[in-house]
MARKOLBA-937250 format. One record per residue (C-alpha): residue in one letter; x, y, z. Coordinates in pm, whole numbers, always signed. Example, Ala and Ser with C-alpha at 12.3 -4.5 7.8 and 13.67 -1.06 7.14 Angstrom:
// MARKOLBA-937250
 code     px     py     pz
    A  +1230   -450   +780
    S  +1367   -106   +714
END
This chain:
// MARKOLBA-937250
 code     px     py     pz
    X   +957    -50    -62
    X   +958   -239   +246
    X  +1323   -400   +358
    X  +1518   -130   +126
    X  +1636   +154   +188
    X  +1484   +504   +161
    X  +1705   +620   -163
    X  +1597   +317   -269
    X  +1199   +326   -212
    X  +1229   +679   -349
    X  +1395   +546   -676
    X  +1120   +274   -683
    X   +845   +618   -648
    X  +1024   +820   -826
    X   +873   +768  -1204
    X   +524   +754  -1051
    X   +572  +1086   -841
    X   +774  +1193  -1170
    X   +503  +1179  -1415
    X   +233  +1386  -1147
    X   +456  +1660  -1106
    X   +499  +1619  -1489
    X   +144  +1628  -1569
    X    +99  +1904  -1311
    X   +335  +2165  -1459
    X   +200  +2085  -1825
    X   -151  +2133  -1704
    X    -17  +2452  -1542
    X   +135  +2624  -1872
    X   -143  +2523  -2078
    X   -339  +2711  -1825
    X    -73  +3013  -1811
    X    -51  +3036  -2163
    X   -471  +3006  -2230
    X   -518  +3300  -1931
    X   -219  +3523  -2160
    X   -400  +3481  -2485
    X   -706  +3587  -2314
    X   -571  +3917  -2165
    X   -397  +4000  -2492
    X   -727  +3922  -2694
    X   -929  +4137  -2487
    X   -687  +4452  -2555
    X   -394  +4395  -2341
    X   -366  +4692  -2081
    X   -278  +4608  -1703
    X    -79  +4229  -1686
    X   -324  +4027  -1446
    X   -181  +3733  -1611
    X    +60  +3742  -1386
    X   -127  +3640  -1108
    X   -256  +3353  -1217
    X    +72  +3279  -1329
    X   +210  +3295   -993
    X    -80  +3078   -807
    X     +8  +2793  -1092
    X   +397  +2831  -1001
    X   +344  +2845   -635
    X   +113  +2528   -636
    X   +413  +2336   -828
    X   +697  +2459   -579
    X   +416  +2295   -349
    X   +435  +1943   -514
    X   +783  +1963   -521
    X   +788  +2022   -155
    X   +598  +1789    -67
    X   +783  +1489   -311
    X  +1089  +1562   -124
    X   +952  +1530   +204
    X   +794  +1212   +139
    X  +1090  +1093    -24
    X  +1363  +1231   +253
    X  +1609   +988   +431
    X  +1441   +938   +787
    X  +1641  +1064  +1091
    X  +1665  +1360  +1329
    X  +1732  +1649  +1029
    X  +1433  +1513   +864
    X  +1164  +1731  +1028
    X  +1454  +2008   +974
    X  +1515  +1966   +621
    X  +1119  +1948   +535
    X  +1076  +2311   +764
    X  +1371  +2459   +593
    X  +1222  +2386   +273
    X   +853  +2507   +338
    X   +997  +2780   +502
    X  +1171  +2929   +156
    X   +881  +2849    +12
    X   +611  +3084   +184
    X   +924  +3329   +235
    X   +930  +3322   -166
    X   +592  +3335   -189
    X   +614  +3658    +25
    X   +881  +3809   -178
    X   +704  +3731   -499
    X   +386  +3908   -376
    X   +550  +4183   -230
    X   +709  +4215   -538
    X   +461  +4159   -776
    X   +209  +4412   -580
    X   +457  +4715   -613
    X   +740  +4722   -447
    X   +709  +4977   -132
    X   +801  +4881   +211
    X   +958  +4562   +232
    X   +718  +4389   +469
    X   +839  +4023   +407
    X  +1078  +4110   +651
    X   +868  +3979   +910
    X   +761  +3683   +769
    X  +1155  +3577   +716
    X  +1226  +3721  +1087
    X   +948  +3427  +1219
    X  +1023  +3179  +1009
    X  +1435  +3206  +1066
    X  +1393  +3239  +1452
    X  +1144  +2895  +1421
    X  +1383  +2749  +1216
    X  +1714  +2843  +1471
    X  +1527  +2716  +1760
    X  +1435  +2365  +1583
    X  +1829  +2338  +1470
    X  +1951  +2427  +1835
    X  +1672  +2147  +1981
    X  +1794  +1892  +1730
    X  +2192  +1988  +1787
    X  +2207  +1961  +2159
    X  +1942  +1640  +2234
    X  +2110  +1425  +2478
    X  +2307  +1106  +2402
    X  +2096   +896  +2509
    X  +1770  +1016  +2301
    X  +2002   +974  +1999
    X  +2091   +647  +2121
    X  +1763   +542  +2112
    X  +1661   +695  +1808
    X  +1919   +531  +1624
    X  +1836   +186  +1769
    X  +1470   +264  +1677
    X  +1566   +294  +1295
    X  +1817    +32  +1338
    X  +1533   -254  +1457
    X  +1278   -110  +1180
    X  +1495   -208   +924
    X  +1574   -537  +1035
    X  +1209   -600  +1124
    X  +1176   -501   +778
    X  +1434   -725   +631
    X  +1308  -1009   +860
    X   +954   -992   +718
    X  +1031   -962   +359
    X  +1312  -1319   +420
    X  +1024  -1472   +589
    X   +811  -1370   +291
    X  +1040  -1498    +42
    X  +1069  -1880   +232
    X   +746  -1882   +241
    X   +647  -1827    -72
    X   +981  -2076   -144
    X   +790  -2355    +15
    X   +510  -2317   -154
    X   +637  -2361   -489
    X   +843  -2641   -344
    X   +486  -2795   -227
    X   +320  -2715   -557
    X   +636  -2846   -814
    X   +729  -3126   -569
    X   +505  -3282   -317
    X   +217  -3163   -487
    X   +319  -3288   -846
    X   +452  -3665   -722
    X   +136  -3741   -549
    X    -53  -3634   -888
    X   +165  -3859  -1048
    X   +101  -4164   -834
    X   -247  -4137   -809
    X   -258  -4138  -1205
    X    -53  -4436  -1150
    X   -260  -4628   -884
    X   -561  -4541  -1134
    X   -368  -4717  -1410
    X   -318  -5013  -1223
    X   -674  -5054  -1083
    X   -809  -5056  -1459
    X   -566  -5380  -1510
    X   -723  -5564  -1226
    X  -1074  -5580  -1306
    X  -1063  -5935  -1239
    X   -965  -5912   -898
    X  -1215  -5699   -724
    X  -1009  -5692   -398
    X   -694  -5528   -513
    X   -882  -5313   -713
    X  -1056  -5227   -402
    X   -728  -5134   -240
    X   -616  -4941   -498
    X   -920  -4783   -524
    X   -888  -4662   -164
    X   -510  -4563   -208
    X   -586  -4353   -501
    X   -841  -4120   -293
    X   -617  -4133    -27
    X   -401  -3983   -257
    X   -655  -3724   -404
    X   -746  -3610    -29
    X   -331  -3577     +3
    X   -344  -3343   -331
    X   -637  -3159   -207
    X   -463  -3072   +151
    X   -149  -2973    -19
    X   -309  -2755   -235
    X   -529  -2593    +39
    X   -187  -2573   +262
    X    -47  -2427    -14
    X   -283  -2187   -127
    X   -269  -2073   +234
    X   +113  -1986   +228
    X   +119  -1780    -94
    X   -168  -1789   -380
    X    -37  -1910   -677
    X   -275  -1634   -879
    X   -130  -1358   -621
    X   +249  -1410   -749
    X   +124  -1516  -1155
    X   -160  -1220  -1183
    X   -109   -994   -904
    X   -330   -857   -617
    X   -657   -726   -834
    X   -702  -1090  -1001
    X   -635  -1246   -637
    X   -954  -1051   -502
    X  -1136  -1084   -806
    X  -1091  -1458   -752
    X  -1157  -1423   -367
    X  -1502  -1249   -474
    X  -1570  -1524   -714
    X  -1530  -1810   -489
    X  -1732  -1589   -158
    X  -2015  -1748    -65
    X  -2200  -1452    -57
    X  -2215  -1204   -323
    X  -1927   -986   -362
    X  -1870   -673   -611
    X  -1457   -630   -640
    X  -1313   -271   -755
    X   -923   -281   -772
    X   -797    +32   -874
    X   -393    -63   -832
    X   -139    +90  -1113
    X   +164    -85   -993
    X   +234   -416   -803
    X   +325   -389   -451
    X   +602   -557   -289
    X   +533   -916   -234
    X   +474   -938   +151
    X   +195   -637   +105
    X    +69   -799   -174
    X     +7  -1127    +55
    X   -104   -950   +370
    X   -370   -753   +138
    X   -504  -1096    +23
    X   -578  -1291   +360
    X   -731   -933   +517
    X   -989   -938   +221
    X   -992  -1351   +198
    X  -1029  -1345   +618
    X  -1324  -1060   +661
    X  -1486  -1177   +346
    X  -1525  -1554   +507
    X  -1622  -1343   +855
    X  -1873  -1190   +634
    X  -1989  -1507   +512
    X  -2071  -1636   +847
    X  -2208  -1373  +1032
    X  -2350  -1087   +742
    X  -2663  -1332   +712
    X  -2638  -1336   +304
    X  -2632   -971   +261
    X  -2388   -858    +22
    X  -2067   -755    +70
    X  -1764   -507   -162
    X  -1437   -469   -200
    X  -1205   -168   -272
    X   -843   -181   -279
    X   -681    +86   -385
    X   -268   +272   -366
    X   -287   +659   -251
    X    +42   +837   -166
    X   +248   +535   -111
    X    -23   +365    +92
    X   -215    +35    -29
    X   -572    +57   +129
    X   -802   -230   +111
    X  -1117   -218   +258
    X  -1426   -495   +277
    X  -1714   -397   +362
    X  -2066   -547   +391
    X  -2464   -450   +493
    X  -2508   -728   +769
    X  -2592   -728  +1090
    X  -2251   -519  +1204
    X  -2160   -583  +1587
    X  -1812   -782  +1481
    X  -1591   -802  +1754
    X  -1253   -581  +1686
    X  -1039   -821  +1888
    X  -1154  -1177  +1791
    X   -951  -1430  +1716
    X   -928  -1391  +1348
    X   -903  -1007  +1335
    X   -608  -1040  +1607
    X   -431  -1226  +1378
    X   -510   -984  +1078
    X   -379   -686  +1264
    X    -62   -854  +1371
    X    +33   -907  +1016
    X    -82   -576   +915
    X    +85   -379  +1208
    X   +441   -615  +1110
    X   +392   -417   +793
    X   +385   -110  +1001
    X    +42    -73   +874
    X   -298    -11  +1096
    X   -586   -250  +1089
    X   -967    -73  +1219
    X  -1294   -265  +1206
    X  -1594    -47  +1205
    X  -1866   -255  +1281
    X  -2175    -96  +1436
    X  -2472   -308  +1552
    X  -2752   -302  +1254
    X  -2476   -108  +1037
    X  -2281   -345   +854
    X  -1935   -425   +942
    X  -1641   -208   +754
    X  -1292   -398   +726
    X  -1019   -149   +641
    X   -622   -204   +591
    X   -367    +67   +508
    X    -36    -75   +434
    X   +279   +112   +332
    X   +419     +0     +6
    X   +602   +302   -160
    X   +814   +549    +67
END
Protein backbone atom coordinates (compact mmCIF):
# COMPACT_ATOMS: atom_id res chain seq x y z
CA UNK A 1 0.00 0.00 0.00
CA UNK A 2 1.26 3.25 -0.94
CA UNK A 3 3.10 5.42 2.07
CA UNK A 4 3.75 2.02 4.18
CA UNK A 5 6.19 0.04 4.27
CA UNK A 6 6.97 -3.14 2.27
CA UNK A 7 6.35 -5.72 5.37
CA UNK A 8 3.56 -3.82 5.62
CA UNK A 9 2.01 -3.83 1.91
CA UNK A 10 2.93 -7.51 1.97
CA UNK A 11 0.78 -8.06 5.18
CA UNK A 12 -1.99 -5.98 3.47
CA UNK A 13 -1.42 -8.85 0.14
CA UNK A 14 -0.79 -11.40 2.03
CA UNK A 15 -4.49 -13.10 2.55
CA UNK A 16 -5.22 -12.36 -1.12
CA UNK A 17 -1.86 -13.98 -2.42
CA UNK A 18 -2.65 -16.54 0.56
CA UNK A 19 -5.81 -17.91 -0.63
CA UNK A 20 -4.25 -18.36 -4.65
CA UNK A 21 -1.48 -20.30 -3.54
CA UNK A 22 -4.19 -22.00 -1.34
CA UNK A 23 -6.49 -22.72 -4.07
CA UNK A 24 -3.53 -23.67 -6.25
CA UNK A 25 -2.10 -26.52 -4.15
CA UNK A 26 -5.77 -27.91 -3.48
CA UNK A 27 -6.44 -27.87 -7.16
CA UNK A 28 -3.05 -29.58 -7.47
CA UNK A 29 -3.77 -32.72 -5.06
CA UNK A 30 -7.13 -33.15 -6.31
CA UNK A 31 -5.40 -33.48 -9.57
CA UNK A 32 -2.47 -35.77 -8.03
CA UNK A 33 -4.74 -37.86 -6.30
CA UNK A 34 -7.48 -38.22 -9.56
CA UNK A 35 -4.14 -39.10 -11.99
CA UNK A 36 -3.16 -42.04 -8.89
CA UNK A 37 -6.59 -43.55 -8.89
CA UNK A 38 -6.38 -43.69 -12.54
CA UNK A 39 -3.02 -45.57 -12.81
CA UNK A 40 -4.06 -47.94 -10.02
CA UNK A 41 -7.54 -48.57 -11.78
CA UNK A 42 -6.01 -49.38 -14.95
CA UNK A 43 -3.73 -52.24 -13.28
CA UNK A 44 -1.01 -50.43 -11.58
CA UNK A 45 2.43 -51.50 -13.20
CA UNK A 46 5.14 -48.69 -13.95
CA UNK A 47 4.39 -45.30 -11.44
CA UNK A 48 3.87 -42.46 -14.17
CA UNK A 49 1.96 -40.80 -11.51
CA UNK A 50 4.82 -39.51 -10.47
CA UNK A 51 5.35 -37.26 -13.11
CA UNK A 52 2.51 -35.52 -13.07
CA UNK A 53 3.00 -35.32 -9.56
CA UNK A 54 6.16 -33.55 -9.93
CA UNK A 55 4.95 -30.89 -12.76
CA UNK A 56 1.95 -29.99 -10.07
CA UNK A 57 4.74 -29.58 -7.21
CA UNK A 58 7.14 -27.76 -9.35
CA UNK A 59 4.41 -25.24 -10.61
CA UNK A 60 3.60 -24.49 -6.72
CA UNK A 61 7.41 -24.00 -5.67
CA UNK A 62 6.82 -21.55 -8.76
CA UNK A 63 4.01 -19.48 -7.04
CA UNK A 64 5.81 -19.48 -4.06
CA UNK A 65 8.72 -17.99 -5.79
CA UNK A 66 7.24 -15.67 -7.30
CA UNK A 67 4.95 -14.36 -3.91
CA UNK A 68 8.18 -13.78 -2.29
CA UNK A 69 9.66 -11.82 -4.87
CA UNK A 70 6.84 -9.60 -5.20
CA UNK A 71 6.58 -9.31 -1.65
CA UNK A 72 10.60 -8.81 -0.86
CA UNK A 73 11.90 -5.66 1.02
CA UNK A 74 13.34 -3.41 -1.92
CA UNK A 75 17.12 -2.70 -1.86
CA UNK A 76 20.39 -3.88 -3.40
CA UNK A 77 20.03 -7.89 -2.13
CA UNK A 78 16.69 -7.82 -3.66
CA UNK A 79 17.57 -8.92 -7.21
CA UNK A 80 20.01 -11.37 -5.11
CA UNK A 81 17.61 -12.89 -2.90
CA UNK A 82 14.92 -13.43 -5.88
CA UNK A 83 18.11 -15.27 -8.12
CA UNK A 84 19.12 -17.26 -5.14
CA UNK A 85 15.74 -18.47 -4.82
CA UNK A 86 14.94 -19.35 -8.57
CA UNK A 87 18.18 -20.67 -8.70
CA UNK A 88 17.33 -23.69 -5.98
CA UNK A 89 14.45 -23.96 -7.64
CA UNK A 90 15.48 -25.17 -11.29
CA UNK A 91 18.63 -26.76 -9.38
CA UNK A 92 15.78 -28.87 -7.51
CA UNK A 93 13.97 -29.30 -10.35
CA UNK A 94 17.20 -30.84 -11.87
CA UNK A 95 17.85 -33.04 -8.99
CA UNK A 96 14.30 -34.24 -8.89
CA UNK A 97 14.44 -35.24 -12.60
CA UNK A 98 17.67 -36.66 -12.48
CA UNK A 99 16.43 -38.50 -9.78
CA UNK A 100 13.22 -39.47 -10.72
CA UNK A 101 14.59 -40.68 -14.37
CA UNK A 102 17.10 -43.25 -12.77
CA UNK A 103 19.74 -42.25 -11.10
CA UNK A 104 23.07 -42.69 -13.37
CA UNK A 105 25.50 -39.97 -13.90
CA UNK A 106 24.86 -37.09 -11.91
CA UNK A 107 24.48 -34.51 -14.65
CA UNK A 108 22.84 -31.70 -12.49
CA UNK A 109 26.20 -30.97 -11.73
CA UNK A 110 26.34 -28.59 -14.40
CA UNK A 111 23.34 -26.93 -14.02
CA UNK A 112 24.42 -26.09 -10.13
CA UNK A 113 28.12 -25.25 -11.52
CA UNK A 114 26.21 -22.24 -13.84
CA UNK A 115 23.88 -21.25 -11.68
CA UNK A 116 26.48 -20.93 -8.45
CA UNK A 117 29.17 -19.13 -10.61
CA UNK A 118 26.00 -16.56 -11.84
CA UNK A 119 25.03 -16.31 -8.52
CA UNK A 120 28.97 -15.52 -7.02
CA UNK A 121 29.45 -13.00 -9.65
CA UNK A 122 26.00 -11.07 -8.84
CA UNK A 123 27.05 -11.22 -4.87
CA UNK A 124 30.68 -9.92 -5.67
CA UNK A 125 28.95 -6.95 -8.09
CA UNK A 126 26.52 -6.10 -5.32
CA UNK A 127 29.39 -6.36 -2.37
CA UNK A 128 31.97 -4.11 -3.85
CA UNK A 129 29.59 -1.16 -5.74
CA UNK A 130 31.11 2.06 -4.90
CA UNK A 131 29.98 4.44 -2.12
CA UNK A 132 28.64 6.66 -3.94
CA UNK A 133 26.12 4.33 -6.09
CA UNK A 134 24.94 3.18 -2.64
CA UNK A 135 24.63 6.63 -1.66
CA UNK A 136 22.40 7.27 -4.21
CA UNK A 137 20.49 4.28 -4.06
CA UNK A 138 19.67 4.82 -0.64
CA UNK A 139 18.58 8.45 -1.21
CA UNK A 140 16.47 7.08 -4.13
CA UNK A 141 14.39 4.82 -1.65
CA UNK A 142 14.66 7.40 0.92
CA UNK A 143 12.67 10.27 -1.41
CA UNK A 144 10.13 7.41 -2.69
CA UNK A 145 8.92 6.98 0.56
CA UNK A 146 8.48 10.39 1.50
CA UNK A 147 6.97 11.17 -1.91
CA UNK A 148 4.83 8.45 -0.86
CA UNK A 149 3.99 9.69 2.55
CA UNK A 150 3.58 13.24 1.08
CA UNK A 151 0.87 12.11 -1.37
CA UNK A 152 -1.14 9.96 0.84
CA UNK A 153 -1.06 13.45 3.80
CA UNK A 154 -2.06 15.48 0.92
CA UNK A 155 -4.74 12.89 0.19
CA UNK A 156 -5.99 12.76 3.57
CA UNK A 157 -6.38 17.00 3.85
CA UNK A 158 -7.95 16.87 1.03
CA UNK A 159 -10.41 14.66 1.46
CA UNK A 160 -10.46 16.56 5.24
CA UNK A 161 -11.67 19.65 3.51
CA UNK A 162 -14.09 18.24 1.78
CA UNK A 163 -16.05 16.88 4.48
CA UNK A 164 -15.37 20.14 6.25
CA UNK A 165 -17.08 21.84 3.00
CA UNK A 166 -19.87 19.28 2.87
CA UNK A 167 -20.75 19.18 7.06
CA UNK A 168 -19.93 22.91 7.39
CA UNK A 169 -20.04 25.45 4.68
CA UNK A 170 -22.10 23.36 2.70
CA UNK A 171 -24.75 22.52 5.48
CA UNK A 172 -25.07 26.45 6.93
CA UNK A 173 -25.81 27.83 3.60
CA UNK A 174 -28.63 24.99 3.25
CA UNK A 175 -29.78 26.14 6.37
CA UNK A 176 -30.09 29.81 5.56
CA UNK A 177 -31.53 29.52 2.38
CA UNK A 178 -34.40 27.37 4.08
CA UNK A 179 -34.45 30.29 6.28
CA UNK A 180 -34.55 33.22 3.73
CA UNK A 181 -37.41 30.96 2.07
CA UNK A 182 -39.26 31.06 5.38
CA UNK A 183 -39.15 34.57 5.65
CA UNK A 184 -40.14 35.47 2.04
CA UNK A 185 -43.51 33.37 2.58
CA UNK A 186 -44.25 35.96 5.65
CA UNK A 187 -43.92 38.94 3.43
CA UNK A 188 -46.33 38.43 0.81
CA UNK A 189 -47.56 41.78 1.41
CA UNK A 190 -44.53 43.49 0.67
CA UNK A 191 -43.50 42.50 -2.76
CA UNK A 192 -40.12 44.33 -2.47
CA UNK A 193 -38.54 42.52 0.39
CA UNK A 194 -39.85 39.52 -0.83
CA UNK A 195 -38.09 40.37 -3.93
CA UNK A 196 -34.83 40.67 -2.05
CA UNK A 197 -35.14 37.72 -0.35
CA UNK A 198 -36.08 36.07 -3.22
CA UNK A 199 -32.76 37.03 -4.85
CA UNK A 200 -30.69 36.18 -1.62
CA UNK A 201 -32.11 32.79 -1.43
CA UNK A 202 -30.77 31.80 -5.10
CA UNK A 203 -27.82 33.49 -4.35
CA UNK A 204 -27.62 31.12 -1.79
CA UNK A 205 -28.66 28.00 -3.92
CA UNK A 206 -25.90 29.02 -6.65
CA UNK A 207 -23.42 29.16 -3.29
CA UNK A 208 -24.71 25.39 -2.44
CA UNK A 209 -24.39 24.34 -5.94
CA UNK A 210 -20.54 25.65 -6.26
CA UNK A 211 -19.69 24.09 -3.01
CA UNK A 212 -20.94 20.99 -3.91
CA UNK A 213 -19.31 20.99 -7.43
CA UNK A 214 -15.90 22.22 -5.53
CA UNK A 215 -16.44 19.59 -3.41
CA UNK A 216 -17.25 16.83 -5.48
CA UNK A 217 -14.05 17.83 -7.26
CA UNK A 218 -11.74 17.30 -4.13
CA UNK A 219 -12.98 13.83 -3.10
CA UNK A 220 -16.49 12.19 -4.27
CA UNK A 221 -18.54 11.68 -1.51
CA UNK A 222 -19.81 8.12 -3.29
CA UNK A 223 -15.89 7.29 -3.85
CA UNK A 224 -15.15 7.26 0.12
CA UNK A 225 -19.18 5.88 1.11
CA UNK A 226 -19.34 3.08 -1.89
CA UNK A 227 -16.00 2.72 -3.22
CA UNK A 228 -14.39 3.00 -6.74
CA UNK A 229 -16.92 0.53 -8.88
CA UNK A 230 -20.13 2.65 -7.68
CA UNK A 231 -17.98 5.96 -8.38
CA UNK A 232 -17.67 4.87 -12.20
CA UNK A 233 -20.90 3.39 -12.32
CA UNK A 234 -22.14 6.84 -11.31
CA UNK A 235 -19.57 8.60 -13.70
CA UNK A 236 -21.20 6.36 -16.59
CA UNK A 237 -24.60 7.32 -15.46
CA UNK A 238 -24.22 10.96 -15.47
CA UNK A 239 -21.79 10.79 -19.22
CA UNK A 240 -23.34 12.45 -21.71
CA UNK A 241 -22.75 9.90 -24.02
CA UNK A 242 -23.48 6.37 -23.52
CA UNK A 243 -21.24 4.50 -21.37
CA UNK A 244 -21.18 0.57 -20.47
CA UNK A 245 -19.10 0.30 -16.87
CA UNK A 246 -17.42 -3.25 -15.94
CA UNK A 247 -15.62 -3.03 -12.48
CA UNK A 248 -14.18 -6.13 -11.64
CA UNK A 249 -12.31 -4.87 -8.14
CA UNK A 250 -12.28 -7.52 -5.02
CA UNK A 251 -10.77 -5.22 -2.56
CA UNK A 252 -10.70 -1.38 -2.05
CA UNK A 253 -7.61 0.36 -2.91
CA UNK A 254 -5.90 2.80 -0.87
CA UNK A 255 -7.63 6.08 -0.88
CA UNK A 256 -5.30 8.31 -3.08
CA UNK A 257 -5.55 5.37 -5.97
CA UNK A 258 -8.96 5.14 -5.42
CA UNK A 259 -9.26 9.09 -6.24
CA UNK A 260 -6.71 9.25 -9.02
CA UNK A 261 -8.72 6.18 -10.73
CA UNK A 262 -11.90 8.36 -10.57
CA UNK A 263 -10.85 11.77 -12.28
CA UNK A 264 -8.73 9.53 -15.13
CA UNK A 265 -12.15 7.81 -16.02
CA UNK A 266 -14.37 11.15 -14.99
CA UNK A 267 -11.55 13.35 -17.22
CA UNK A 268 -11.32 11.02 -20.61
CA UNK A 269 -14.94 10.20 -20.31
CA UNK A 270 -15.86 14.21 -20.51
CA UNK A 271 -12.84 14.26 -23.40
CA UNK A 272 -14.91 11.64 -24.92
CA UNK A 273 -17.93 13.57 -24.64
CA UNK A 274 -16.59 16.41 -26.57
CA UNK A 275 -14.67 15.13 -29.19
CA UNK A 276 -16.03 11.07 -29.76
CA UNK A 277 -19.03 12.78 -31.76
CA UNK A 278 -21.81 10.62 -29.70
CA UNK A 279 -20.29 7.33 -30.29
CA UNK A 280 -20.21 5.23 -27.37
CA UNK A 281 -17.74 4.82 -25.05
CA UNK A 282 -16.64 1.66 -21.96
CA UNK A 283 -15.08 1.34 -19.06
CA UNK A 284 -12.94 -1.43 -17.42
CA UNK A 285 -11.23 -1.15 -14.24
CA UNK A 286 -9.86 -3.87 -12.98
CA UNK A 287 -6.72 -5.09 -9.93
CA UNK A 288 -4.09 -7.72 -11.50
CA UNK A 289 -0.96 -8.55 -9.45
CA UNK A 290 -1.02 -5.60 -7.23
CA UNK A 291 -1.78 -3.24 -10.10
CA UNK A 292 -5.23 -1.24 -10.45
CA UNK A 293 -5.80 -0.78 -14.29
CA UNK A 294 -8.50 1.40 -15.53
CA UNK A 295 -8.98 1.89 -18.94
CA UNK A 296 -11.77 4.15 -21.05
CA UNK A 297 -12.13 3.61 -24.15
CA UNK A 298 -14.43 4.82 -26.97
CA UNK A 299 -15.23 4.31 -31.08
CA UNK A 300 -14.86 8.12 -32.06
CA UNK A 301 -13.01 9.81 -34.24
CA UNK A 302 -9.46 8.87 -32.29
CA UNK A 303 -6.59 11.53 -33.09
CA UNK A 304 -6.58 12.84 -29.15
CA UNK A 305 -3.63 14.62 -28.44
CA UNK A 306 -1.32 12.59 -25.72
CA UNK A 307 0.00 15.82 -24.23
CA UNK A 308 -3.03 18.22 -23.97
CA UNK A 309 -3.78 20.05 -21.29
CA UNK A 310 -6.09 17.75 -19.53
CA UNK A 311 -4.16 14.47 -20.14
CA UNK A 312 -0.90 16.40 -18.74
CA UNK A 313 -2.56 16.82 -15.75
CA UNK A 314 -3.89 13.13 -15.64
CA UNK A 315 -0.44 11.71 -16.04
CA UNK A 316 1.08 13.89 -13.39
CA UNK A 317 -1.22 12.47 -10.85
CA UNK A 318 -0.89 9.07 -12.16
CA UNK A 319 3.01 9.11 -12.49
CA UNK A 320 2.94 10.77 -8.43
CA UNK A 321 1.42 7.36 -7.88
CA UNK A 322 4.37 5.91 -9.58
CA UNK A 323 1.94 4.71 -12.05
CA UNK A 324 2.10 5.18 -16.13
CA UNK A 325 -0.57 6.98 -18.03
CA UNK A 326 -0.69 5.98 -22.32
CA UNK A 327 -3.37 7.32 -24.63
CA UNK A 328 -3.82 5.31 -27.72
CA UNK A 329 -5.67 7.30 -29.92
CA UNK A 330 -5.34 6.62 -33.66
CA UNK A 331 -7.05 8.85 -36.26
CA UNK A 332 -10.54 7.02 -37.33
CA UNK A 333 -9.74 4.38 -34.42
CA UNK A 334 -11.23 5.50 -31.38
CA UNK A 335 -9.26 6.85 -28.60
CA UNK A 336 -8.05 4.19 -25.72
CA UNK A 337 -7.42 5.84 -22.15
CA UNK A 338 -5.43 3.45 -19.99
CA UNK A 339 -4.06 3.88 -16.20
CA UNK A 340 -2.03 1.31 -14.26
CA UNK A 341 -1.59 2.30 -10.74
CA UNK A 342 0.19 0.36 -8.00
CA UNK A 343 -1.97 -0.38 -5.06
CA UNK A 344 -0.74 -3.71 -3.42
CA UNK A 345 3.16 -4.42 -3.19
Amino acid sequence: MLGETPAMAAEHTSPIRGSALSLQIALSAIAGFTTTLVWALVGGGDFWPRWVWFGLAVAVALHLVIRRALSSAPGPYRALRIQAEASALLVGVDVATWALSGGGLFWPIWMFSALATALAVHWVVVRHRGPREQELEERVDELTRTRRGAVDVQAAELRRIERDLHDGAQARLVALSMHLGRAEARLDDQPELAELLRQARDEAGSAIAELRDLARGISPPVLADRGLAAALDGLGRRSAIPVTVDAQIDRRPPPVVETAAYFVVAEALTNAAKHAGGAAARVRAVEEHGVLIVEVADSGRGGAEPDGGGLTGLRHRVEALDGQLTVTSPIGGGTVVRAELPCGS
